[in-house]
Backbone bond lengths (Angstrom), bond angles and torsions (degrees), N, CA, C in turn:
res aa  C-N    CA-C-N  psi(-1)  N-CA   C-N-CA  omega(-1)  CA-C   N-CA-C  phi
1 X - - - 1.458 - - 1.533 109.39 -
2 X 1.386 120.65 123.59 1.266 137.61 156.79 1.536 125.34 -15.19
3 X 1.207 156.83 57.13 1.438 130.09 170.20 1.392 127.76 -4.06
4 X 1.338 127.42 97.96 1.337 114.53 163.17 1.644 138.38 -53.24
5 X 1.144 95.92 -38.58 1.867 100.69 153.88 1.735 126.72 -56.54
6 X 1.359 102.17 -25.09 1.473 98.16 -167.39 1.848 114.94 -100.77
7 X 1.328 88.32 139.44 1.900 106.05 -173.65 1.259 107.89 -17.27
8 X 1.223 136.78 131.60 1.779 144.81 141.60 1.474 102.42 -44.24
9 X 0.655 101.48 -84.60 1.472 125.24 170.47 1.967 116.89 -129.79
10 X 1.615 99.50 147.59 1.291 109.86 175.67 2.053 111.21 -160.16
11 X 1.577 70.13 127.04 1.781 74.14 -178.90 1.980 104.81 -93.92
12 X 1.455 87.55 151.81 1.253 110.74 172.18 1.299 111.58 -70.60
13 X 1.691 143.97 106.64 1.283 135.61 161.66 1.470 134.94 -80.29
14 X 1.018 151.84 100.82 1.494 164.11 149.97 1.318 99.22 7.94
15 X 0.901 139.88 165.50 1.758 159.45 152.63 1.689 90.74 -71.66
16 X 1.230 106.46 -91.78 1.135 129.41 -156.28 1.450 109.75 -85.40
17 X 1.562 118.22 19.19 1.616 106.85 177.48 1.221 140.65 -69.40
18 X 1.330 100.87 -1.92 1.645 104.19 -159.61 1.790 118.87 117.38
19 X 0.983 143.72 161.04 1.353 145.31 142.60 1.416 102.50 11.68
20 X 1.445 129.42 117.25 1.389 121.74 164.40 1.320 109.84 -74.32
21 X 1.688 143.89 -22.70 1.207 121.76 178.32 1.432 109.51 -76.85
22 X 1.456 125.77 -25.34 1.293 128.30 169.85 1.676 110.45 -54.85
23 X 1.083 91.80 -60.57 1.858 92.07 -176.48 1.446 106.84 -63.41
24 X 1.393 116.10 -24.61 2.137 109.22 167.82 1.525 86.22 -56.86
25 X 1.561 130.03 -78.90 1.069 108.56 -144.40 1.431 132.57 -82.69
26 X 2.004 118.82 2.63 1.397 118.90 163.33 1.699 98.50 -59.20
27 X 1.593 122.63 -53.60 0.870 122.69 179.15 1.634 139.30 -24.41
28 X 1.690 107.75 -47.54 1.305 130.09 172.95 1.578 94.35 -62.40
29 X 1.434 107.63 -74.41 1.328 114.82 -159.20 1.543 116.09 -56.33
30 X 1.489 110.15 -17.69 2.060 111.01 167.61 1.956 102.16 -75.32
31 X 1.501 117.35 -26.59 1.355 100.52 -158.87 1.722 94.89 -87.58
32 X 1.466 92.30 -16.55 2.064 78.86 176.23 1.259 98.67 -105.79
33 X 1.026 153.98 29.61 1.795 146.09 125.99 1.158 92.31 -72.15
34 X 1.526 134.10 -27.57 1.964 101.13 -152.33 1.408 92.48 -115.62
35 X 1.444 130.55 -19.62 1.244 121.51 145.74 1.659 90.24 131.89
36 X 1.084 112.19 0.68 1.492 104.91 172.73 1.551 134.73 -56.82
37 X 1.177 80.25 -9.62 2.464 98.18 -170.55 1.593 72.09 -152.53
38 X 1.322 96.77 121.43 1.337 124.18 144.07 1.664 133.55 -99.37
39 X 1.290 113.78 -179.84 1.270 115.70 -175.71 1.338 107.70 -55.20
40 X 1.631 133.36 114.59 1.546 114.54 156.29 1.656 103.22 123.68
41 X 1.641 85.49 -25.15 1.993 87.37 178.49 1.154 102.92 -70.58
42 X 1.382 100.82 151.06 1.608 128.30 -166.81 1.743 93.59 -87.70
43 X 1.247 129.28 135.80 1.238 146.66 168.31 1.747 109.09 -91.07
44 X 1.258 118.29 133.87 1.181 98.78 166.30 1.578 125.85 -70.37
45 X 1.521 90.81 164.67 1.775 100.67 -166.49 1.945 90.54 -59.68
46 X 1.683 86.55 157.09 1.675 95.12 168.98 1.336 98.93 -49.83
47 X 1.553 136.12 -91.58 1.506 129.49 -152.19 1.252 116.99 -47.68
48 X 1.666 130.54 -25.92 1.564 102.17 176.00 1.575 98.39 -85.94
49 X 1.540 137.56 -35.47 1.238 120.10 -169.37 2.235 104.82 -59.60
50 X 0.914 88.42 4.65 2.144 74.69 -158.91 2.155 73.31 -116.46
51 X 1.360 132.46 -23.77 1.482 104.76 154.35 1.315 120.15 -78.74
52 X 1.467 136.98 -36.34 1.618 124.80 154.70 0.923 141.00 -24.34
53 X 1.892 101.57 -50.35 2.012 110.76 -174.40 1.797 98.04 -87.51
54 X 1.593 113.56 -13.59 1.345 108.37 -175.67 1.746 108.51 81.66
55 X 1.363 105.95 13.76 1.638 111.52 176.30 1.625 116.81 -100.37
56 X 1.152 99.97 166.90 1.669 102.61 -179.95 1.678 108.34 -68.62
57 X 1.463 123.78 164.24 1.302 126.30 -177.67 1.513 106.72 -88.10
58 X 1.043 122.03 -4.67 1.616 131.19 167.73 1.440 113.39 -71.96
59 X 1.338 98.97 -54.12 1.283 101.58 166.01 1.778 127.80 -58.58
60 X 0.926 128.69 -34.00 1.644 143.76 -175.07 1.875 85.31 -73.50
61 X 1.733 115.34 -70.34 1.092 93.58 176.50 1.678 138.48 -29.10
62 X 1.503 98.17 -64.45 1.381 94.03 174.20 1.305 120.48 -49.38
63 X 1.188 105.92 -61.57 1.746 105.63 -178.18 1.921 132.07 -32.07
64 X 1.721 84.44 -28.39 1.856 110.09 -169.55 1.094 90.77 -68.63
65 X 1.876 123.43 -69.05 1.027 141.33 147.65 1.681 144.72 43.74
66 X 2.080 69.94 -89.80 1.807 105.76 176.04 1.690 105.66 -81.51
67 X 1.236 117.72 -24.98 1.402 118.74 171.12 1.794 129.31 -81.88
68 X 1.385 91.65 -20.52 1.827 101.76 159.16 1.206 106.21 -78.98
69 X 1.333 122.92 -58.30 1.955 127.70 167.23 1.451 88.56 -24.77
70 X 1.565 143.07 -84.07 1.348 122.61 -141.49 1.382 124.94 -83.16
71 X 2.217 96.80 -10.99 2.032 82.35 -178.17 1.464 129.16 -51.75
């Protein structure tokens, strides 16, 4: 059985990578090329992913966002 507290998914962020909603969404877009999130997996909601990374919920928005922009 699953943990309900624990990450769906969670990307690793850089210090220095760039834009954190950008780096959410290279992030998304490496785990569904590499097969880690598949079709249908549930993402966590914006507010717990933006309390995990410790980022604003504006930011998660965009990021969700910028990753519908590229399917």
């Amino acid at each position: 059985m699953q943990d309900k507290h624990a990450p769906i998914w969670l990307p690793q962020l850089a210090a220095q990578g760039g834009p954190r909603f950008l780096q959410i969404a290279d992030a998304l877009q490496t785990a569904v090329a590499d097969g880690s999130l598949k079709p249908g997996d549930r993402l966590p909601t914006q507010r717990q992913l933006a309390a995990q990374l410790g980022v604003d919920l504006t930011t998660i928005t965009r990021a969700y966002d910028e990753a519908r922009r590229r399917q």
